[in-house]
N, C-alpha and C positions, 0 to 999 in steps of 0.2 A: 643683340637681335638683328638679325640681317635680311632684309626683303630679296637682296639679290646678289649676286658675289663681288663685292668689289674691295678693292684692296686697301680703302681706307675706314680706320674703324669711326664709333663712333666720335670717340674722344675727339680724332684728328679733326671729324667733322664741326664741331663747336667750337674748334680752334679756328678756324678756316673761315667760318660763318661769324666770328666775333670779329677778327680780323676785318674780315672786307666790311663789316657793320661799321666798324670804326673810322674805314679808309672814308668811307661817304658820311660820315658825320651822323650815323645813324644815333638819337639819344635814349638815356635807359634802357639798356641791353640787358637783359637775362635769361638765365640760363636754368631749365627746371629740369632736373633728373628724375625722369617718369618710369623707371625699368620695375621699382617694384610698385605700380599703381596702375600702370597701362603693358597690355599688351601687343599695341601696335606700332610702340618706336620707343628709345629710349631718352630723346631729351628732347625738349622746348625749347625754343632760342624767341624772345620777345622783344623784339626792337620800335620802337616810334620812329617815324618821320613828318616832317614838319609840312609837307604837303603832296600829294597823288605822284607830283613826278619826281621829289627825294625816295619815294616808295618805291619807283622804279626803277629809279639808280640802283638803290636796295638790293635788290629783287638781280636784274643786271649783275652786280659785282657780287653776289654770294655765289649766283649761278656760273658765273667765271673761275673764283678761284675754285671750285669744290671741283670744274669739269678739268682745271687746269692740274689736280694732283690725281686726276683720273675717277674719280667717279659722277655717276650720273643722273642727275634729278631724276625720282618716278614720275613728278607731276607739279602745277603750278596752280590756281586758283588765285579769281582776281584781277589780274592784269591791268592794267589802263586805269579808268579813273576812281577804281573800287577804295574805299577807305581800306581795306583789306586784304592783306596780301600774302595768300600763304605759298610756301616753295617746300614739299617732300624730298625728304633725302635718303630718307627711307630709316634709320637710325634716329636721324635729325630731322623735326618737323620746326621750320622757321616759320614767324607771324609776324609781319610788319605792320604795324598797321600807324594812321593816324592817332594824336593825344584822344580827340573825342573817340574814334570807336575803341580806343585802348580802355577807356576811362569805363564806356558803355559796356563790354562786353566781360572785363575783367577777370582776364582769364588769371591772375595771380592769385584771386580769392579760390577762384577754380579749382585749381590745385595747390590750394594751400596744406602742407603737410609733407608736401614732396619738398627734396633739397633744393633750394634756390640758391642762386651765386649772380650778382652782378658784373657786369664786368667794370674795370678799372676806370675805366673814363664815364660811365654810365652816371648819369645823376640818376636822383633816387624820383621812382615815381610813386605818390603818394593820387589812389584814385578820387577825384575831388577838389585836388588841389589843381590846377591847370592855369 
């Protein structure tokens, strides 16, 4: 599903968004395949950070490598000291957020049913456990 024409799909995008997750120490990465449950992007990228300005690194280095293989965020929400921090990719909708709104808002129960995939360094986040 494509918001606007750009030349990388979404796969590369989750590739790209895991990557620079990992370069910043971002913990519990996953990754939710939404195309048959939503029709406004196809995957979730859910990452924690450990405090407002690891979120922002975050946020910073996904928006780097993704504009660095040429394409171009729609939009960002959050910013600054939000627990919360989402970044459109328009395929790839990213969620950064702190443990506590991670835990609060839970969006893994959310879309539970959709494929999920962690990524490799991700420790497991169990909501509750914190």
């Amino acid at each position: 599903m494509t918001k606007q024409k750009q030349s990388v799909s979404g796969e590369e995008l989750v590739e790209l968004t895991k990557a620079a997750l990992e370069d910043v120490k971002a913990q519990d990465i996953l990754v939710i395949d939404v195309k048959d449950k939503h029709s406004l992007t196809d995957y979730m990228v859910i990452a924690t950070g450990t405090s407002n300005r690891q979120i922002n690194a975050m946020l910073d280095k996904v928006r780097e490598n993704v504009k660095a293989k040429g394409a171009q965020p729609l939009g960002e929400e959050g910013k600054g000291e939000s627990d919360w921090v989402l970044l459109d990719l328009g395929d790839v909708i990213v969620h950064m957020m702190t443990a506590a709104a991670r835990q609060f808002y839970d969006l893994e129960r959310l879309w539970q049913g959709a494929e999920q995939s962690r990524a490799a360094s991700g420790a497991h986040h169990t909501p509750g456990n914190e």
